[in-house]
C-alpha positions in Angstrom: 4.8 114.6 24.2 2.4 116.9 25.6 3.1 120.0 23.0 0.0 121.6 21.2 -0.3 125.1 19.0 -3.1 127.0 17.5 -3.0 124.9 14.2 -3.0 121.0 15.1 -2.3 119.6 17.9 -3.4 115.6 19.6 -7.0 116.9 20.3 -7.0 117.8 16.2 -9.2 115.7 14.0 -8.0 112.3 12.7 -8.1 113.2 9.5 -5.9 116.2 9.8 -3.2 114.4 12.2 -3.0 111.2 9.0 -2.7 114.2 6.3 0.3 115.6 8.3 2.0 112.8 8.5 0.9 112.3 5.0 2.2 115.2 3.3 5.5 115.0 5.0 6.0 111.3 4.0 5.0 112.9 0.5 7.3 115.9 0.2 10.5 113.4 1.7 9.7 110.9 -1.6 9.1 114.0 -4.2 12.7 115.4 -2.5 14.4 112.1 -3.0 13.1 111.2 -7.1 13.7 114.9 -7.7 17.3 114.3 -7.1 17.5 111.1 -8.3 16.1 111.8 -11.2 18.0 115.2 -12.1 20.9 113.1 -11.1 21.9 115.4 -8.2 23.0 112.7 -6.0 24.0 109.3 -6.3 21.6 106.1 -5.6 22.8 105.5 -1.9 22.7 109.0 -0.9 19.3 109.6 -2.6 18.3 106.7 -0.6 19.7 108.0 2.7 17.6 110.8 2.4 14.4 108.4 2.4 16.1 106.7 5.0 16.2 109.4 6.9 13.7 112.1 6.2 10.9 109.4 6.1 11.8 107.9 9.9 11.1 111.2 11.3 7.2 110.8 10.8 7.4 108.6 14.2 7.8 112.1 16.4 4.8 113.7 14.2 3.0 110.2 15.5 4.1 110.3 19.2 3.5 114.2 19.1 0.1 113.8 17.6 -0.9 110.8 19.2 -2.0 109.0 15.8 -3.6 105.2 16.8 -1.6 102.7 16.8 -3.8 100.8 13.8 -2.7 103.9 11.6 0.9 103.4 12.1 0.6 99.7 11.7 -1.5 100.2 8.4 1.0 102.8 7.3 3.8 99.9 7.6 2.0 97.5 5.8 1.1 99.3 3.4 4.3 100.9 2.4 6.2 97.8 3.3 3.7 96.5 0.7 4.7 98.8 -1.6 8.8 98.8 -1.3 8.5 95.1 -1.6 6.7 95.5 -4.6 9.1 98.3 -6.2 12.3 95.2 -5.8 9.9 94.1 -9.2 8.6 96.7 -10.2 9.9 100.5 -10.9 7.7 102.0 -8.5 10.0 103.9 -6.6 13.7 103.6 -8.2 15.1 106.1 -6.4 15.1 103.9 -2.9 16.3 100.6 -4.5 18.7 101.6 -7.2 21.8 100.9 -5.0 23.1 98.3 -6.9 23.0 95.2 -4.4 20.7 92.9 -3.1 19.1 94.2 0.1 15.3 94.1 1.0 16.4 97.0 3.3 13.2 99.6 2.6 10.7 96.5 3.5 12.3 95.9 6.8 12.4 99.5 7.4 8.6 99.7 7.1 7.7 96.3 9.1 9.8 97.7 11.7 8.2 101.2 11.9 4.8 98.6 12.1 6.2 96.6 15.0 7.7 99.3 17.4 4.3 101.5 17.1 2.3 98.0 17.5 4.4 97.2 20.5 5.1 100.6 22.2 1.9 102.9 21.4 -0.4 99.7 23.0 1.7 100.1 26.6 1.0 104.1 25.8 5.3 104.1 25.8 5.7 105.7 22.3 8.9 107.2 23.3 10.7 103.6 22.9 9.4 103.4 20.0 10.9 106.7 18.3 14.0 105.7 20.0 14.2 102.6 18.0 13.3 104.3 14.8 15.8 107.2 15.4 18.2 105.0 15.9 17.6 103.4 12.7 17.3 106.3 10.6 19.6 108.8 12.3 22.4 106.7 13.5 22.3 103.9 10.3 21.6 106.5 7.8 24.8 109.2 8.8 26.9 105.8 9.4 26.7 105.0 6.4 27.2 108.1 4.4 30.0 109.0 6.9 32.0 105.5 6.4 31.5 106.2 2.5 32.8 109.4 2.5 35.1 109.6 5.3 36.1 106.1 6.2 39.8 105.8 6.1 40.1 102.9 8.6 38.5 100.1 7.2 37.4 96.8 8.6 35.7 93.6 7.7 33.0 91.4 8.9 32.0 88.1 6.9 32.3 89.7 3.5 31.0 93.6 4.6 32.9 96.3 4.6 33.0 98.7 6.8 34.5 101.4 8.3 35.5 102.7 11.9 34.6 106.1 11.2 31.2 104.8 10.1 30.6 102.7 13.7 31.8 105.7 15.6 28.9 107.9 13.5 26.7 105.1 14.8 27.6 104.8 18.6 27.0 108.5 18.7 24.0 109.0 16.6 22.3 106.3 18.9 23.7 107.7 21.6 22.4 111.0 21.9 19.3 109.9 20.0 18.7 107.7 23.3 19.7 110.1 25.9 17.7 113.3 24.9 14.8 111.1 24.5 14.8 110.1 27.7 15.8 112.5 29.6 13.0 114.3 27.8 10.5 111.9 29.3 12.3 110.9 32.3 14.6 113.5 33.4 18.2 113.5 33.4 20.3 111.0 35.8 23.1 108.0 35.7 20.4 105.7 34.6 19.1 107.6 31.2 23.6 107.3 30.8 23.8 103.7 31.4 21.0 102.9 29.4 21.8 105.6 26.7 25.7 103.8 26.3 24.6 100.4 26.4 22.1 100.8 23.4 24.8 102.9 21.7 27.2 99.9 22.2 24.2 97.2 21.3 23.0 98.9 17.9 26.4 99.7 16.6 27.0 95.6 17.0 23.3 95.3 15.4 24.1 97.4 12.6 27.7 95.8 12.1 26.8 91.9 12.1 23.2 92.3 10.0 23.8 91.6 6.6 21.1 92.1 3.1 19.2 95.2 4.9 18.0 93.2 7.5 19.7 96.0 9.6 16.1 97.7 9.3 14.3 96.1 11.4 17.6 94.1 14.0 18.8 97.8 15.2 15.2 100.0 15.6 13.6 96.6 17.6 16.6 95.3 19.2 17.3 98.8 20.4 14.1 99.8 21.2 13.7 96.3 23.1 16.6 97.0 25.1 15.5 100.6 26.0 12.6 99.3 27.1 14.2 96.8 29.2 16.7 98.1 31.1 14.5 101.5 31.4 11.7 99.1 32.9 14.6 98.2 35.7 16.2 101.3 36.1 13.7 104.3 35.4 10.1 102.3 36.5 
């Protein structure tokens, strides 16, 4: 993403590029326990907003051109850390849901494993479609099948909702296509590969069961981006 300003840009100091990323991380978790805590919000939406707010880092990355090594100590790091907080009340606000789901540690591996995979081939833009996907298209699923899902369904003993998968088909969707057309330009490829990730991570997020969601949509998506992009873009 070849973008630069007056103020930071790729060619900025390390330092400055980690404290970005850094501070936005930071205000996104001081949002989130602020409403927890003042009980604006319940649990799961209060988590969404992690969910969310936090996956968005991957464009300051890509924009910035942070090292791989620094995303993939990030995700350790913090993957250490929401594993730790299932114990522990570190961070209450992201796991005080009420069911078992080791969702906010696969959230961080997989953050780990797309930059490890896609910033090494100097391809970052898989990556972020992965984790957009994951933060965008899970995280409005589920918050539109909660509050809007009158047309229920059931897999295994999940509920959802048909509302919800629709928010998810088009969330990755579009998340897919204005990536790559971004990158690549627009053309019946970026559509064919834009619908059949849509179709692949609604199944993802629909079959995956105890948060493992996390990291089976962002990798499986990003994976199959990269795949049939590979064939059909070069």
């Amino acid at each position: 993403m070849n973008v630069s300003s007056d103020l930071i840009s790729a060619s900025s100091p390390l330092w400055l590029k980690i404290g970005l990323a850094f501070l936005w991380i930071l205000a996104v978790g001081l949002v989130a326990e602020g409403l927890y805590r003042a009980k604006l919000a319940n649990p799961e939406v209060v988590r969404k907003v992690v969910h969310i707010g936090v996956g968005n880092v991957i464009l300051l990355a890509w924009w910035l051109q942070i090292p791989a090594w620094v995303g993939i100590a990030a995700a350790v790091l913090f993957g250490a850390i929401a594993f730790l907080s299932y114990k522990l009340p570190i961070l209450p606000s992201i796991n005080g849901i009420g069911r078992e789901s080791l969702g906010t540690f696969f959230y961080a591996i997989s953050i780990g494993i797309l930059v490890g995979w896609f910033w090494t081939i100097e391809q970052p833009y898989y990556g972020a479609i992965g984790v957009l996907i994951m933060t965008w298209g899970d995280g409005l699923a589920a918050l539109i099948g909660q509050k809007f899902g009158k047309h229920p369904y059931s897999l295994w003993d999940m509920k959802k909702s048909w509302e919800g998968s629709f928010t998810m088909a088009l969330i990755s969707f579009l998340v897919c296509s204005v990536i790559l057309i971004s990158v690549k330009g627009y053309g019946w490829q970026t559509l064919v590969i834009s619908i059949a990730v849509a179709i692949f991570a609604t199944g993802l997020e629909a079959f995956s069961k105890f948060g493992v969601d996390n990291l089976t949509v962002p990798v499986g998506s990003a994976a199959l981006a990269f795949a049939l992009g590979t064939l059909l873009l070069g």
